[in-house]
Backbone as JSON Lines, residues from 0, in Angstrom:
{"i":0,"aa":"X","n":[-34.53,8.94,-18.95],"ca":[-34.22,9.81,-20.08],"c":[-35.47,10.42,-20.71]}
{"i":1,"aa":"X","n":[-36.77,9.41,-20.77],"ca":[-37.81,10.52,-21.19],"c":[-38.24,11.4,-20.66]}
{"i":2,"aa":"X","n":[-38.39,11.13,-19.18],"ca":[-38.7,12.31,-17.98],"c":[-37.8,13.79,-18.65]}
{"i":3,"aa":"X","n":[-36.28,13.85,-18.62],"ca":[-35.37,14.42,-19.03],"c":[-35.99,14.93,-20.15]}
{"i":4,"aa":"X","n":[-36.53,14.32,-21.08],"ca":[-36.62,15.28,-22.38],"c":[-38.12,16.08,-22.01]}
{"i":5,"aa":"X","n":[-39.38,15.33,-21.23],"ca":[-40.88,16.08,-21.03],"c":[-40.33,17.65,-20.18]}
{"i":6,"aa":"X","n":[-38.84,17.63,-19.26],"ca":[-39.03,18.37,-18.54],"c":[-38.15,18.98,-19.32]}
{"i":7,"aa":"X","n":[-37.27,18.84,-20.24],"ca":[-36.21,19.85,-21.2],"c":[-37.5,20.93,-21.7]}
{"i":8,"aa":"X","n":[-38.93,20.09,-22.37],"ca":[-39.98,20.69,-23.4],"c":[-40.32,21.54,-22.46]}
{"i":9,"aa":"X","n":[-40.72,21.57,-20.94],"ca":[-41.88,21.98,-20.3],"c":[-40.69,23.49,-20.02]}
{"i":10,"aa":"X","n":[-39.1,23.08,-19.95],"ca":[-38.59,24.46,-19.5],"c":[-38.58,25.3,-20.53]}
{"i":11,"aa":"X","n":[-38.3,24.5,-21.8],"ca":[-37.82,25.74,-23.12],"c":[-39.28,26.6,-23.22]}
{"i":12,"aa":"X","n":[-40.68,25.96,-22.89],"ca":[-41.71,26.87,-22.97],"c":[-41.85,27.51,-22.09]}
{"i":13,"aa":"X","n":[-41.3,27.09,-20.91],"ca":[-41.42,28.19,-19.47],"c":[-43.05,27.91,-19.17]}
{"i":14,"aa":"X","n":[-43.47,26.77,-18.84],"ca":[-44.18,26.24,-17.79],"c":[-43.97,25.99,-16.62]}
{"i":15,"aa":"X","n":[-42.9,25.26,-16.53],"ca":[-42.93,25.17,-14.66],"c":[-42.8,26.48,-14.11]}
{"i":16,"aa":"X","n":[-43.37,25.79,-12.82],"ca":[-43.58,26.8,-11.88],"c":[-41.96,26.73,-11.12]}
{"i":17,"aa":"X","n":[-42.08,27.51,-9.87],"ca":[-40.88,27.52,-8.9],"c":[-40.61,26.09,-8.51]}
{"i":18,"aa":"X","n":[-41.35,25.75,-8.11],"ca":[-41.34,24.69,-7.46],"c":[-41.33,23.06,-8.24]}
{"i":19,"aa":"X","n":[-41.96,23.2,-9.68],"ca":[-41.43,22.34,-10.6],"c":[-40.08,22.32,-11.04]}
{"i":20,"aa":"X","n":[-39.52,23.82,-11.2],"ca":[-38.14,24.1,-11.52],"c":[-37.26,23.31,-10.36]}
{"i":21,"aa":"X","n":[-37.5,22.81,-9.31],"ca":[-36.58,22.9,-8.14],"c":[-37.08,21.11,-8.34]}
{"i":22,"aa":"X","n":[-38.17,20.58,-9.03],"ca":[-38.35,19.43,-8.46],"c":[-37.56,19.05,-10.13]}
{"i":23,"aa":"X","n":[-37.69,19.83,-11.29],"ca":[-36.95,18.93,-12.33],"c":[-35.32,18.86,-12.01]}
{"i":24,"aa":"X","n":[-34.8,20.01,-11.23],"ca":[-33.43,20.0,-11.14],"c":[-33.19,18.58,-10.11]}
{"i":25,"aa":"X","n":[-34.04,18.06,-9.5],"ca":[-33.66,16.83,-8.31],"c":[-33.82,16.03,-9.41]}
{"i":26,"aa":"X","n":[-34.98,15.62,-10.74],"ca":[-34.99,14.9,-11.02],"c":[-33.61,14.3,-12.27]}
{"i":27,"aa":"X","n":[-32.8,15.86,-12.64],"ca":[-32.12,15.8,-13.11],"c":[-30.72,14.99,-12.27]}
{"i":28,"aa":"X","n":[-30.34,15.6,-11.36],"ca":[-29.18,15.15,-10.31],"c":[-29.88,13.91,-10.17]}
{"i":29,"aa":"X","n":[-30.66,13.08,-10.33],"ca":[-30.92,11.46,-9.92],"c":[-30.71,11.02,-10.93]}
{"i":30,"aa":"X","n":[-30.84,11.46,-12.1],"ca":[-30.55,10.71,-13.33],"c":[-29.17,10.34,-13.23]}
{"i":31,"aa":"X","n":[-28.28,11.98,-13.61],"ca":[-27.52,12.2,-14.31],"c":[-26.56,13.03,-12.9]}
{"i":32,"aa":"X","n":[-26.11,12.17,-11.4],"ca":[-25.25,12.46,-10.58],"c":[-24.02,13.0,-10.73]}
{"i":33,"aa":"X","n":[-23.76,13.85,-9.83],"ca":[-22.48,14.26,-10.32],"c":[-21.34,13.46,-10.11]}
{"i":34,"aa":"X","n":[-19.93,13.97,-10.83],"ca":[-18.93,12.47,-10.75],"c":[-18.37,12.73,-9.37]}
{"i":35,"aa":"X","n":[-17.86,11.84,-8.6],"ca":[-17.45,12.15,-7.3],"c":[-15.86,12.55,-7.55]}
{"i":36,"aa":"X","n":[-15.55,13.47,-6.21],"ca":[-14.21,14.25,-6.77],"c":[-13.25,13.05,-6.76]}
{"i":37,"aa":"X","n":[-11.9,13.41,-7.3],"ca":[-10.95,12.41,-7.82],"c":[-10.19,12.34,-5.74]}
{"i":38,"aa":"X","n":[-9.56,11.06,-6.17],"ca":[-8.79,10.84,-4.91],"c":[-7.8,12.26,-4.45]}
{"i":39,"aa":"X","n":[-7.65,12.65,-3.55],"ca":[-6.42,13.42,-2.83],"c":[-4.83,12.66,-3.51]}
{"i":40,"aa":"X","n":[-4.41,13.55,-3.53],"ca":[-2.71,13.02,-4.12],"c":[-2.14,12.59,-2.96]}
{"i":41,"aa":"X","n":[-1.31,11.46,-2.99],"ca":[-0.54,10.92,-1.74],"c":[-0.13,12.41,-0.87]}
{"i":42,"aa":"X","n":[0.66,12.23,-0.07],"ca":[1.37,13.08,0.57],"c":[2.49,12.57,0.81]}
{"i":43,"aa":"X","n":[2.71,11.51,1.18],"ca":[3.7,10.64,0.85],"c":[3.8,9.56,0.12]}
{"i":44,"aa":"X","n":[4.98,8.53,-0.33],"ca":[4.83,7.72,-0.98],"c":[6.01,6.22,-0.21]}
{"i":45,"aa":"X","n":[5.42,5.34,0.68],"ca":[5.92,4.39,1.18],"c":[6.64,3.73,0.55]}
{"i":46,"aa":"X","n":[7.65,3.17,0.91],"ca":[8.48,2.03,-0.8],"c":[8.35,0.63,0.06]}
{"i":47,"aa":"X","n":[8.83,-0.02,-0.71],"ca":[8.83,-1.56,0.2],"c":[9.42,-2.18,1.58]}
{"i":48,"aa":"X","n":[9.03,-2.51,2.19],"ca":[9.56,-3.13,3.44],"c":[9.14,-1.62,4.63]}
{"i":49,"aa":"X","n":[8.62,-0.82,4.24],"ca":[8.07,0.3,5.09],"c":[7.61,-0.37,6.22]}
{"i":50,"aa":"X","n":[8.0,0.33,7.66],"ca":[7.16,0.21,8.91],"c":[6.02,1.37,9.53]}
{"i":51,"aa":"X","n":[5.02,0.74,9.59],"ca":[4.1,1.57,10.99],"c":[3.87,1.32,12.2]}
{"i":52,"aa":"X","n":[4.34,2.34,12.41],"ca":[3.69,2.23,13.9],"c":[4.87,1.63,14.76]}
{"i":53,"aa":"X","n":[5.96,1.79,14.5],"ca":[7.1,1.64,15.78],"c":[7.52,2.21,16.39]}
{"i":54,"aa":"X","n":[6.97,3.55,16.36],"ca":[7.13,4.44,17.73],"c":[5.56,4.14,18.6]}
{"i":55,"aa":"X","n":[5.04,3.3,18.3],"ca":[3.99,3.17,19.29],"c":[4.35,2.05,20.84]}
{"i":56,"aa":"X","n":[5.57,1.74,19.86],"ca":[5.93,0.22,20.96],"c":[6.69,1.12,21.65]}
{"i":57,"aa":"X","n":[7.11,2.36,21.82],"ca":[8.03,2.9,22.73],"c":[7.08,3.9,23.61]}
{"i":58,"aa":"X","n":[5.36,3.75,22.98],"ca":[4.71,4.57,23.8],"c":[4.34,5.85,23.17]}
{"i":59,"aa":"X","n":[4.85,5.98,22.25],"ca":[4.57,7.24,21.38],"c":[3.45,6.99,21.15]}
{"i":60,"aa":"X","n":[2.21,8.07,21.18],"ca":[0.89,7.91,20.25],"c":[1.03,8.41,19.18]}
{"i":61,"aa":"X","n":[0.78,7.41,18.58],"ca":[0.72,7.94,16.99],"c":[-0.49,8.43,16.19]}
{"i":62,"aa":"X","n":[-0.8,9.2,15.36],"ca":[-1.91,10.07,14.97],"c":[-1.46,9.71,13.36]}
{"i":63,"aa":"X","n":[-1.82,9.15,12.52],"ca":[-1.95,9.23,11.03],"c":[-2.68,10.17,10.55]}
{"i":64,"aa":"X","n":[-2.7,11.24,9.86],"ca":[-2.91,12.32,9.2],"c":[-3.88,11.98,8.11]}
{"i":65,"aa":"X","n":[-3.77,11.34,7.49],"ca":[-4.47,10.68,6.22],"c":[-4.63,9.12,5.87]}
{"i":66,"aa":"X","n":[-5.33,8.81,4.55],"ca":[-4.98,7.72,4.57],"c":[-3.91,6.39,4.23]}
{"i":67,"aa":"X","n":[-3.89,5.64,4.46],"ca":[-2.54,4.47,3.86],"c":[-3.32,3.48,2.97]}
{"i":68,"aa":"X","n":[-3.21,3.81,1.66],"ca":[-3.8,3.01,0.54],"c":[-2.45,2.55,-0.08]}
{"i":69,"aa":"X","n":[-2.45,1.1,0.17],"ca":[-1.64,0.22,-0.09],"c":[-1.94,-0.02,-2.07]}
{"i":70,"aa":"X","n":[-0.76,-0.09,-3.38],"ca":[-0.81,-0.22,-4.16],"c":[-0.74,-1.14,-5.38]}
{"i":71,"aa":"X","n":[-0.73,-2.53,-4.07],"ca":[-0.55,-3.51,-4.21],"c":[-0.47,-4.38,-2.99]}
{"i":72,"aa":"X","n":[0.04,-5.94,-3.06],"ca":[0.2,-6.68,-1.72],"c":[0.67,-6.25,-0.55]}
{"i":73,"aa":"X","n":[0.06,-6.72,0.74],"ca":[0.47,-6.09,1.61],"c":[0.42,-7.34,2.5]}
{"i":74,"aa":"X","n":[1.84,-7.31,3.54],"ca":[2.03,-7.98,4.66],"c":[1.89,-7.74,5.4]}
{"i":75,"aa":"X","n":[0.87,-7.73,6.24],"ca":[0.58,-7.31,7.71],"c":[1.16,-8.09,8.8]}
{"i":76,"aa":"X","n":[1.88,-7.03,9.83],"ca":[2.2,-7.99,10.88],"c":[2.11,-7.16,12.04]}
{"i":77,"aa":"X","n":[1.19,-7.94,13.07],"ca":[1.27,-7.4,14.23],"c":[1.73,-7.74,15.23]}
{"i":78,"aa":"X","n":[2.56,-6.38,16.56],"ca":[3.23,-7.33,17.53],"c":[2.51,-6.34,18.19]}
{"i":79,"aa":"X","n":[1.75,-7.18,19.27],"ca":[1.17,-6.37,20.3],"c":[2.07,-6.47,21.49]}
{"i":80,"aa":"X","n":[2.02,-4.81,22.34],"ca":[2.59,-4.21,23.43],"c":[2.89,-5.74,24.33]}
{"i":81,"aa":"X","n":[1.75,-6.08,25.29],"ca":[2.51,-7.0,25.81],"c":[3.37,-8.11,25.35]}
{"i":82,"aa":"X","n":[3.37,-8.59,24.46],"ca":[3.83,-9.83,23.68],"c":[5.48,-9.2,23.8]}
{"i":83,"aa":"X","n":[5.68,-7.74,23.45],"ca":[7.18,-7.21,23.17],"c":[7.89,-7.22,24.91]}
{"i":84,"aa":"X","n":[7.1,-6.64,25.28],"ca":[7.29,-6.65,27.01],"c":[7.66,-7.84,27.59]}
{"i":85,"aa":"X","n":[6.69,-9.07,26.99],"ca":[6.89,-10.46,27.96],"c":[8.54,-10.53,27.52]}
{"i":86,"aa":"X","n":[8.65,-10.51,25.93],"ca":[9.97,-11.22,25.63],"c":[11.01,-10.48,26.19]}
{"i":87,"aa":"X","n":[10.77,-8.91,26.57],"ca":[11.87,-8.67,26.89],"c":[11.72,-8.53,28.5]}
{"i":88,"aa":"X","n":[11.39,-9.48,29.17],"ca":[11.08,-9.31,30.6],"c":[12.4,-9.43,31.51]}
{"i":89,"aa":"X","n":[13.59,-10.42,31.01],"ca":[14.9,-9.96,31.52],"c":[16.29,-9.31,30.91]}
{"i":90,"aa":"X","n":[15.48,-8.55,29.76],"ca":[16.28,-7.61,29.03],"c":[16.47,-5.96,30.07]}
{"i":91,"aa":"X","n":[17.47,-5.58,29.89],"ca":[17.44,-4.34,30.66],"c":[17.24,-2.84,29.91]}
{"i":92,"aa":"X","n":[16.59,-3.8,28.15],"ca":[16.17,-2.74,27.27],"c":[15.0,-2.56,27.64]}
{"i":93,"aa":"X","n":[14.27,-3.55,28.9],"ca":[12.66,-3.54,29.39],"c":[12.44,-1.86,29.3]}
{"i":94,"aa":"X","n":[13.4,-0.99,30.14],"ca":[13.04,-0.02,30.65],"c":[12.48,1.25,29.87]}
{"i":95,"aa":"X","n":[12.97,0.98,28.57],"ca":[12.83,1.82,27.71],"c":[11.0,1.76,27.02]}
{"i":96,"aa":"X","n":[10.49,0.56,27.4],"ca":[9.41,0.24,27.09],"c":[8.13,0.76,28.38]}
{"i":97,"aa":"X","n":[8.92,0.99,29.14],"ca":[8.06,1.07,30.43],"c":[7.6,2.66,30.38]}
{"i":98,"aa":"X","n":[6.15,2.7,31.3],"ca":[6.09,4.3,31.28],"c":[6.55,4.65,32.15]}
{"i":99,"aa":"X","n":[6.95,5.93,32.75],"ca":[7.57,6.93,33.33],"c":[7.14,8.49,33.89]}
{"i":100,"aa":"X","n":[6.31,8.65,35.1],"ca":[6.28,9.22,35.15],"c":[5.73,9.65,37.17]}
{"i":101,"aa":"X","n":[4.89,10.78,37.45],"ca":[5.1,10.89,38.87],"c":[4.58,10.5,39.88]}
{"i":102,"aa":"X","n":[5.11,9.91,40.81],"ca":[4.17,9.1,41.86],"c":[3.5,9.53,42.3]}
{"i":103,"aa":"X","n":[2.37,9.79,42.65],"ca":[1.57,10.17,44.1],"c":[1.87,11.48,44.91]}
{"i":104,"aa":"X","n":[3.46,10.33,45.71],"ca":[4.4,11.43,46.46],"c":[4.67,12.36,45.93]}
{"i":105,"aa":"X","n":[4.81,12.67,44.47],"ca":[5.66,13.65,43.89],"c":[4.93,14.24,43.41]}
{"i":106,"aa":"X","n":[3.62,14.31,43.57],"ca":[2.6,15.74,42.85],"c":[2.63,16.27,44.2]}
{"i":107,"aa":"X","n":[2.34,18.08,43.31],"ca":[1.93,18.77,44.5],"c":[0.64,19.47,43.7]}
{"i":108,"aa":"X","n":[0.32,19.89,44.67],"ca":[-1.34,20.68,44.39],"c":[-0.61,22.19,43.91]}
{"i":109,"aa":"X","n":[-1.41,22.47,42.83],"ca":[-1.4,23.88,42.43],"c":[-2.62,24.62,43.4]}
């Protein structure tokens, strides 16, 4: 703060030079930083018992857009890909989990 007031005196007389002018304005922004901008507004708003990420177990990639700032407690639970696969290994809902797509045989060259 005294720096702040020697360099308030030295501008109202118009002493500094260019280059003092450019070094009191840094010394000003170190004092006295600017406030950082306020958060982004949700875009959405999750309610309780919300899921993520269950189109990923069907293979969907999922891309989150922004962030997920939780507003309170949060239960995390994870089921990883194989773990869903093992259990359903003689389910014939397996298939829906499986990828799908062309063999070898079935490309052709452009």
């Amino acid at each position: 703060p005294v720096g702040l007031k020697a360099i308030n005196i030295l501008k109202s007389h118009r002493v500094l030079s260019e280059h003092g002018e450019q070094v009191a304005e840094e010394v000003k922004m170190h004092q006295h930083p600017p406030r950082p901008p306020p958060p982004p507004e949700p875009e959405a708003v999750l309610g309780s018992g919300t899921t993520i990420g269950h189109l990923a177990m069907l293979g969907v990639p999922i891309v989150l857009s922004g962030v997920v700032r939780a507003k309170g407690p949060v239960h995390l639970v994870v089921l990883h890909r194989h773990i869903l696969l093992e259990a359903l290994k003689d389910c014939p809902e397996r298939a829906l989990f499986e990828p799908v797509g062309m063999t070898v045989e079935e490309t052709v060259e452009i």
